[in-house]
N, CA, C and O of each residue as an XYZ file, in Angstrom:
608
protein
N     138.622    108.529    105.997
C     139.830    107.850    106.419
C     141.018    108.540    105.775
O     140.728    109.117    104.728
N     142.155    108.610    106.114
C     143.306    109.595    105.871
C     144.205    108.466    105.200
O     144.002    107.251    105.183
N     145.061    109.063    104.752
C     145.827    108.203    104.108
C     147.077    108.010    105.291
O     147.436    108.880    106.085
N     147.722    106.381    105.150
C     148.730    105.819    106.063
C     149.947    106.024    105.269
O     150.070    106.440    104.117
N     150.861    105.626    106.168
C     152.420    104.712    105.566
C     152.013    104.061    104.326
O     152.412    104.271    103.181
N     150.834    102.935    104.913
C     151.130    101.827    103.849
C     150.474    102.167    102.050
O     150.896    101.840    100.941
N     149.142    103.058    102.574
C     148.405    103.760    101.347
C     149.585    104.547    100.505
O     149.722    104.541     99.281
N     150.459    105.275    101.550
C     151.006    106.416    101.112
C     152.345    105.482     99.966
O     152.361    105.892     98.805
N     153.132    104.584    100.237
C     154.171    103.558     99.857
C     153.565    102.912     98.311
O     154.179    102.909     97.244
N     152.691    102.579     98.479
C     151.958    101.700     97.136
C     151.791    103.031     96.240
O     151.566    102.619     95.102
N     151.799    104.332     96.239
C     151.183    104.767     94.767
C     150.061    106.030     95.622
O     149.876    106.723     94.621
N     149.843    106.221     95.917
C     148.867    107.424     96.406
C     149.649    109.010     95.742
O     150.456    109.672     96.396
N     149.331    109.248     94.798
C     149.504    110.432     94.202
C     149.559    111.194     95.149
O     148.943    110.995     96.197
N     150.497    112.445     94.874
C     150.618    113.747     95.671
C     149.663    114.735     95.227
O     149.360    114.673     94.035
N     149.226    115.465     95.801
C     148.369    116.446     95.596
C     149.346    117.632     94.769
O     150.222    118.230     95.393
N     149.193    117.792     93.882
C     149.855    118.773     93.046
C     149.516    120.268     93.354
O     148.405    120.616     92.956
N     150.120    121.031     93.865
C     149.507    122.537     93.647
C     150.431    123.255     92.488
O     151.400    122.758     91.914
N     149.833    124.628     92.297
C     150.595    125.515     91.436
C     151.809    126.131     92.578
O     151.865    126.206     93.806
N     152.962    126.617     91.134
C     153.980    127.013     91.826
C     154.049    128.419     91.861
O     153.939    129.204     90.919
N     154.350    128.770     93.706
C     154.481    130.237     94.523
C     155.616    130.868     93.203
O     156.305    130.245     92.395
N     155.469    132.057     93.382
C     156.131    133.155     92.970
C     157.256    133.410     93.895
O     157.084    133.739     95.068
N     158.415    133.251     93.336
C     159.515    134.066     94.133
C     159.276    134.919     95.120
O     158.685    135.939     94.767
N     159.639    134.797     96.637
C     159.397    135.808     97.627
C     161.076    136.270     98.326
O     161.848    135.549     98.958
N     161.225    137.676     97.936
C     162.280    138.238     99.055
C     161.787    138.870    100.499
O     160.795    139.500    100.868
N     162.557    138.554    100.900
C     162.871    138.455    102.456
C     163.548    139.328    102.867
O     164.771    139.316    103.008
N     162.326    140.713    103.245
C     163.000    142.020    103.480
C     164.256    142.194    104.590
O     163.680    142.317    105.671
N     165.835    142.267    104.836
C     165.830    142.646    106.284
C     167.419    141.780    106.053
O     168.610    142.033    106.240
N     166.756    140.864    105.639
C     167.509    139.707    105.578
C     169.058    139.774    104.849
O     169.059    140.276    103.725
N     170.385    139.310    105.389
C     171.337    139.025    104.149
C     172.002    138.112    104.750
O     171.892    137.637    105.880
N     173.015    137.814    103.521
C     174.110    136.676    103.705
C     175.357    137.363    104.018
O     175.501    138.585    104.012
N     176.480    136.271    104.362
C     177.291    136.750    104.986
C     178.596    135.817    104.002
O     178.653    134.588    104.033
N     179.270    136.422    103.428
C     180.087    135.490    102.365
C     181.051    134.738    103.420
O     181.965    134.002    103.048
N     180.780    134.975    104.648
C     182.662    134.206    105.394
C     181.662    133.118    106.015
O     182.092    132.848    107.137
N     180.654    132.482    105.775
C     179.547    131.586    106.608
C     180.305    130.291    105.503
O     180.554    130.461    104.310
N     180.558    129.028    106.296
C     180.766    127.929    105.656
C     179.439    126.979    105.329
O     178.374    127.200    105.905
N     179.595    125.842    104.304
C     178.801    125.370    103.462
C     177.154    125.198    104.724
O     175.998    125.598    104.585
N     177.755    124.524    105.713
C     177.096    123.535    106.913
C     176.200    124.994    107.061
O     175.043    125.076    106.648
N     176.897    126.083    107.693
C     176.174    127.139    108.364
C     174.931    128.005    107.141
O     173.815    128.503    107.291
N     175.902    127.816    105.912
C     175.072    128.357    104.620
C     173.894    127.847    104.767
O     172.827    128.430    104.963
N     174.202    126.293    104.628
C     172.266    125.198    104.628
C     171.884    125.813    105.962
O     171.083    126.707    105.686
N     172.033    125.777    107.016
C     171.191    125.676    108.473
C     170.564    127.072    108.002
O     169.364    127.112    107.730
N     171.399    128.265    107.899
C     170.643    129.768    107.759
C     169.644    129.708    106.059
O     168.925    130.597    105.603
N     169.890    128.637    105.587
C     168.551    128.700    104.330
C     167.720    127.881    104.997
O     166.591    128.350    104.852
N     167.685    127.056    105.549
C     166.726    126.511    106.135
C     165.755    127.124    106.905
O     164.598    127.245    106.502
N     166.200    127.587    108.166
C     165.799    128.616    108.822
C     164.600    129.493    107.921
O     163.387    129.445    108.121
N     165.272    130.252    106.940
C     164.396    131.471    106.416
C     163.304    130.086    105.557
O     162.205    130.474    105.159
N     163.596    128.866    105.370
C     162.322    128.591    104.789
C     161.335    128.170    106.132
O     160.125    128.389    106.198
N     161.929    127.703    106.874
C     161.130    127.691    108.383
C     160.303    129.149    108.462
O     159.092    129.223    108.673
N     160.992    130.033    108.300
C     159.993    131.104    108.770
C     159.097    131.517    107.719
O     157.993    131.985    108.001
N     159.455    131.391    106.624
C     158.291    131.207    105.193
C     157.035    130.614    105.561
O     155.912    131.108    105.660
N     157.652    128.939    105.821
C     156.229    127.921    106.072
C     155.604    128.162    107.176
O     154.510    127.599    107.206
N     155.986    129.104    108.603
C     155.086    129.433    109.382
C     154.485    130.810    108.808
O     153.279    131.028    108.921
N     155.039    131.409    108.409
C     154.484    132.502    107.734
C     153.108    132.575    107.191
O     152.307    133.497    107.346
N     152.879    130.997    106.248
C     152.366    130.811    105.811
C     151.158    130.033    106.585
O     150.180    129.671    105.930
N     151.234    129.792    107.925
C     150.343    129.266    108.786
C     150.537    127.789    109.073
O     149.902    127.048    109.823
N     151.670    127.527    108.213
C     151.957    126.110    108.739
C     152.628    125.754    110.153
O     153.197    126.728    110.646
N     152.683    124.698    110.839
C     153.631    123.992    111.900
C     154.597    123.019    111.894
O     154.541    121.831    111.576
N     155.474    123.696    112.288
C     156.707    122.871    112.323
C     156.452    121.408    112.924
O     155.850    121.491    113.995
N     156.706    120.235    112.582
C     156.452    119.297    113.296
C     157.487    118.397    113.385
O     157.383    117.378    114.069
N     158.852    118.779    112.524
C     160.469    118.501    112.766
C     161.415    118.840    111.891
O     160.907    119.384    110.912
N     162.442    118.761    111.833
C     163.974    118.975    110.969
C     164.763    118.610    111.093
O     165.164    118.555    112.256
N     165.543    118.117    110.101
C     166.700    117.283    109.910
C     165.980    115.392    111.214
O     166.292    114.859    112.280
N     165.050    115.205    110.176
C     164.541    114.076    111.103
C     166.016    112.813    109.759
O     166.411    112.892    108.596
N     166.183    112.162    110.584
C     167.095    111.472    109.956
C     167.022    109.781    110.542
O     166.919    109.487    111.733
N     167.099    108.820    109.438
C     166.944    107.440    109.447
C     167.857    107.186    108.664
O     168.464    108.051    108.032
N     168.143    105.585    108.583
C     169.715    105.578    107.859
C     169.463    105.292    106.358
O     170.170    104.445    105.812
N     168.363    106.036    105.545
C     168.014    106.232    104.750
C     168.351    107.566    104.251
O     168.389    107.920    103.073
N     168.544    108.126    105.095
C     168.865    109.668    104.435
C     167.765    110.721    105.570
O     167.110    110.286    106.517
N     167.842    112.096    105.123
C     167.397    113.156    105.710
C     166.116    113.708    104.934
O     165.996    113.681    103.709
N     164.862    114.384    106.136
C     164.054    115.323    105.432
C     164.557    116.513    106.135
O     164.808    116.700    107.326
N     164.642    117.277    105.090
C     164.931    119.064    105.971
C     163.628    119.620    106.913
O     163.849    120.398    107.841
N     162.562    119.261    106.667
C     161.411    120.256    107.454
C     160.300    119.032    107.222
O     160.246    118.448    106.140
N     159.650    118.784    108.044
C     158.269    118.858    108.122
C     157.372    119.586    108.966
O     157.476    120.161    110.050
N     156.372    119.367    108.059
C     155.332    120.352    108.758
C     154.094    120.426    108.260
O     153.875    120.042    107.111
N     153.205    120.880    108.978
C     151.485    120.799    108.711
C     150.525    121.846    108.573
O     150.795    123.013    108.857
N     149.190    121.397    108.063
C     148.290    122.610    108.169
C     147.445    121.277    108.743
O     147.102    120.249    108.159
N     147.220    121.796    110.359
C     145.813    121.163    110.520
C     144.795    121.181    110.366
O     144.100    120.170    110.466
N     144.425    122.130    110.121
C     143.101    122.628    109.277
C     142.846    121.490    108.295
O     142.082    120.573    108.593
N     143.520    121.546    107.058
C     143.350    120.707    106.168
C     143.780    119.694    105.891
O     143.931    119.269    104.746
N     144.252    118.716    107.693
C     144.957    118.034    107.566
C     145.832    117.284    106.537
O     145.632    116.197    105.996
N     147.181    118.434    106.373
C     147.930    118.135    105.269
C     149.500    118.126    105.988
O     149.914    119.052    106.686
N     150.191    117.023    105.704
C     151.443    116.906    105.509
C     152.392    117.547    104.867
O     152.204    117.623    103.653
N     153.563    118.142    105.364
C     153.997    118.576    104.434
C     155.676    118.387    104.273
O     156.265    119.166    105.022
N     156.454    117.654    103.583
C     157.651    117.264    103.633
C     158.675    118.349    102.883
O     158.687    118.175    101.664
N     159.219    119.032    103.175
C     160.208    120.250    102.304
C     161.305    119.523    102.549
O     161.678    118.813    103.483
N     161.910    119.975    101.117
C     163.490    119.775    101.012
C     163.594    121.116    100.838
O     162.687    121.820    100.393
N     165.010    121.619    101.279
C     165.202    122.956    101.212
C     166.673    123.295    100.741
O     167.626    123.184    101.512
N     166.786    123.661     99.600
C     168.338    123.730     98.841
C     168.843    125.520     98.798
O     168.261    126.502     98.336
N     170.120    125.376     99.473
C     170.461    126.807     99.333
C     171.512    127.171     98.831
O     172.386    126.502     99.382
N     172.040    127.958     97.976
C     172.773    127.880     96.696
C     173.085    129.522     96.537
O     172.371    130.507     96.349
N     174.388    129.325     96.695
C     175.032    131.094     96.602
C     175.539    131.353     95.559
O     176.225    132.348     95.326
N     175.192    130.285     94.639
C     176.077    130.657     92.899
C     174.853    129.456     92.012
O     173.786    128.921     92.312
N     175.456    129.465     91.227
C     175.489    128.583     90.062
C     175.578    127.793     89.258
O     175.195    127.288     88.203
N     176.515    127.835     90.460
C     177.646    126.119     89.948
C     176.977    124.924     89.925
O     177.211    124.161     88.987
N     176.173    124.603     90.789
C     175.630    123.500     90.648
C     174.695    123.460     90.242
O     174.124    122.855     91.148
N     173.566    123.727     89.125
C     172.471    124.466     88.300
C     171.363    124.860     89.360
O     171.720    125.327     90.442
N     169.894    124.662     89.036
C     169.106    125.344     89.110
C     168.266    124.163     90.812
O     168.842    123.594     91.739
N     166.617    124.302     90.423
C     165.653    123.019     91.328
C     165.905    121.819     90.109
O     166.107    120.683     90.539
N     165.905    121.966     88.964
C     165.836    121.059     88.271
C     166.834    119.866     88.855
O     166.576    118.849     89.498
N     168.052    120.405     88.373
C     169.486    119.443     88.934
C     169.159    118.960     90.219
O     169.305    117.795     90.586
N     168.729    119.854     90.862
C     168.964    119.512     91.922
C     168.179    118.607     92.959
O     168.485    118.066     94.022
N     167.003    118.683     92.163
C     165.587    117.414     92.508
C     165.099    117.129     91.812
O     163.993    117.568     91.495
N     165.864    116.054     91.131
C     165.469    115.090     90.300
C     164.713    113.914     90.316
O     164.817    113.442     91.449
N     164.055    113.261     89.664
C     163.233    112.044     89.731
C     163.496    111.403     90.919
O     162.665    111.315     91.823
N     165.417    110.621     91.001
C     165.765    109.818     92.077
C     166.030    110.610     93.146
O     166.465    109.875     94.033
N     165.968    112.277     93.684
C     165.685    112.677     94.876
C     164.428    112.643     94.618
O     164.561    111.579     95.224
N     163.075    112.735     94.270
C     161.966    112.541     94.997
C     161.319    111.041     95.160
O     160.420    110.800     95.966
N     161.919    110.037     94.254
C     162.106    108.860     94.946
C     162.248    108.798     96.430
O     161.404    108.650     97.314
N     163.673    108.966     96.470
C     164.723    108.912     98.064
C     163.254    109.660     98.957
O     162.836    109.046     99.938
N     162.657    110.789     98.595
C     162.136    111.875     99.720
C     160.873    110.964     99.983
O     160.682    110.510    101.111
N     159.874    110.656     98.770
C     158.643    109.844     98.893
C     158.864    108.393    100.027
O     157.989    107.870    100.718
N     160.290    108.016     99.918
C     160.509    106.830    100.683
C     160.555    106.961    102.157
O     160.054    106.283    103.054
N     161.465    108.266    102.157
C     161.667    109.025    103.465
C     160.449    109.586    104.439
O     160.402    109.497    105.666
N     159.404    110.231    103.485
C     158.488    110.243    104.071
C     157.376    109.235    104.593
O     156.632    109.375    105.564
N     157.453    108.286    103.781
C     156.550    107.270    104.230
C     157.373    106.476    105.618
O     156.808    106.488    106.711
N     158.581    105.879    105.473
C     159.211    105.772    106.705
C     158.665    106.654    107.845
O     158.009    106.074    108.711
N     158.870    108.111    107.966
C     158.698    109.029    108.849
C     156.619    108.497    109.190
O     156.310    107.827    110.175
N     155.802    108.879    108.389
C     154.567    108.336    108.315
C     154.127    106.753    108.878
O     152.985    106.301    108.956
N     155.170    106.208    109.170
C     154.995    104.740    109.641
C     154.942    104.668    110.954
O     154.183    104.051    111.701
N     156.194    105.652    111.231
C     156.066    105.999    113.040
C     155.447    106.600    113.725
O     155.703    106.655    114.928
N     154.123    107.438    112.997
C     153.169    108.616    113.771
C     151.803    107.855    113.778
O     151.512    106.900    113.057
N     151.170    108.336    114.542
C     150.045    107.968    115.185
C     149.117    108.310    114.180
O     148.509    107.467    113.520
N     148.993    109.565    114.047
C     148.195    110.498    113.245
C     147.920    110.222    111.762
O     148.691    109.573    111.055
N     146.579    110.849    111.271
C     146.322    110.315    109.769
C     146.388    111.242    109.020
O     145.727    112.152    109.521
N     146.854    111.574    108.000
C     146.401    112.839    107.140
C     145.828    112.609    105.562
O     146.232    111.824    104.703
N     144.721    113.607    105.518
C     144.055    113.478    104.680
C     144.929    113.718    103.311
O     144.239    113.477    102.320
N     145.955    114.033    103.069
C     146.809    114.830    102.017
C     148.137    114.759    102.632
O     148.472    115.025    103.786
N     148.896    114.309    101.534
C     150.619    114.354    101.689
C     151.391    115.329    100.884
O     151.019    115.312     99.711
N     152.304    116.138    101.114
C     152.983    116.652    100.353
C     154.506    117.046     99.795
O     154.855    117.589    100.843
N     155.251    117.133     99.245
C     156.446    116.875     99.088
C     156.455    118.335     98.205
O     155.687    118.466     97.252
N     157.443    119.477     98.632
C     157.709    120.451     98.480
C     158.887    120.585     98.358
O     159.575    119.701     98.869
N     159.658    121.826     97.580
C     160.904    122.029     97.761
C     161.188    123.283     97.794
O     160.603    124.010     96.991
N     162.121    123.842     98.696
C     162.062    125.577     99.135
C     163.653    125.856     98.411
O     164.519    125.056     98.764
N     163.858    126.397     97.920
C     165.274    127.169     97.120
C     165.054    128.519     97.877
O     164.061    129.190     98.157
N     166.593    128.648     98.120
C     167.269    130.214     98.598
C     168.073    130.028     97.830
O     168.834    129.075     97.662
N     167.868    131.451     97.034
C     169.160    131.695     96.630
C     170.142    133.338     96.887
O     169.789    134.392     96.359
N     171.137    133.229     97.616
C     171.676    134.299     98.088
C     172.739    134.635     96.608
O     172.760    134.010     95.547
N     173.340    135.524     96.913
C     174.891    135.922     96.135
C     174.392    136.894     95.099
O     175.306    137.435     94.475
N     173.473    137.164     94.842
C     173.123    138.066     93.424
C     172.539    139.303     93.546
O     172.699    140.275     92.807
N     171.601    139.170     94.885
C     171.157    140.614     95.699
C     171.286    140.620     96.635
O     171.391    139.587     97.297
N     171.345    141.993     97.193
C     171.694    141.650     98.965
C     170.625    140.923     99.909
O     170.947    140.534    101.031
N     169.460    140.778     99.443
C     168.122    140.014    100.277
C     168.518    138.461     99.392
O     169.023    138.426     98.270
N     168.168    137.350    100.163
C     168.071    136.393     99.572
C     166.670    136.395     99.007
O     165.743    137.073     99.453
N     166.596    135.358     97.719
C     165.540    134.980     96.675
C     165.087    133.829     97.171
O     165.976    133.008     97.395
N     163.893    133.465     97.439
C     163.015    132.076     97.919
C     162.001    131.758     97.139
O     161.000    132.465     97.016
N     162.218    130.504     96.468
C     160.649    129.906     95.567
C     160.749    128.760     96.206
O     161.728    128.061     96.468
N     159.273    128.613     96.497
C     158.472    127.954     97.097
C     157.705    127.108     95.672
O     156.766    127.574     95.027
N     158.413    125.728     95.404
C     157.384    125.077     94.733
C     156.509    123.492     95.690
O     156.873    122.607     96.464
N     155.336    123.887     95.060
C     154.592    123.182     95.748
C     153.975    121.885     95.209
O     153.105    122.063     94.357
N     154.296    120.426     95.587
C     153.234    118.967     94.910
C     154.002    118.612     94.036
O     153.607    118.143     92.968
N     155.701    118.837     94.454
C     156.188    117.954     93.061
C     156.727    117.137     92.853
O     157.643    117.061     92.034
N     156.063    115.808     93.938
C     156.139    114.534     93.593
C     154.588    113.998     93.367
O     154.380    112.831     93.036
């Protein structure tokens, strides 16, 4: 039996994996005259093409309830696994690192978000996951992508 909404809401631990190694993205650059909106959509994107890269399926983005936003979901059916990414893209510094930036009460907000999203699908999955993809452009001409994985 797979885990639901309601399993998933009460306490069902995330499956923890180890965290990917920084991957650049041969080919690829930024464009300094791109505004904030267009900055997120084009980091998003390159983590879209990461997680298929990686054999996963897109299964939506920017799904939105008046709870707030998930940037990506997506799956491995194989191992029927869920997979919820937040995806932060960051051309400086200013606002620190993944730490700052997904904190306890964003993976609160995301765990809530996903189970919402999980309430409305048909489908069961054996494994849930809550991921977060960082780009970071401005420092080399290829953008920088870490992929951490299970960290809620």
């Amino acid at each position: 039996m797979g885990i639901t909404a309601r399993s998933f809401g009460v306490g069902v631990a995330l499956h923890a994996v180890d965290v990917a190694a920084p991957v650049h993205l041969v080919g690829m650059t930024t464009h300094e005259t791109m505004t904030r909106a267009q900055l997120g959509a084009w980091g998003e994107q390159l983590a879209v093409d990461h997680l298929t890269g990686l054999g996963l399926a897109i299964l939506g983005r920017n799904w939105r309830c008046r709870y707030g936003e998930l940037d990506v979901i997506a799956c491995d059916k194989a191992g029927r696994t869920v997979v919820f990414v937040e995806v932060k893209t960051r051309s400086g510094d200013g606002y620190g690192g993944l730490a700052q930036a997904v904190n306890g009460a964003k993976v609160r907000r995301l765990r809530r978000l996903a189970g919402l999203w999980l309430a409305g699908q048909d489908e069961r999955w054996a494994v849930i996951r809550i991921d977060v993809i960082a780009v970071r452009t401005g420092r080399r001409p290829v953008p920088e992508l870490t992929h951490l994985q299970g960290i809620g």
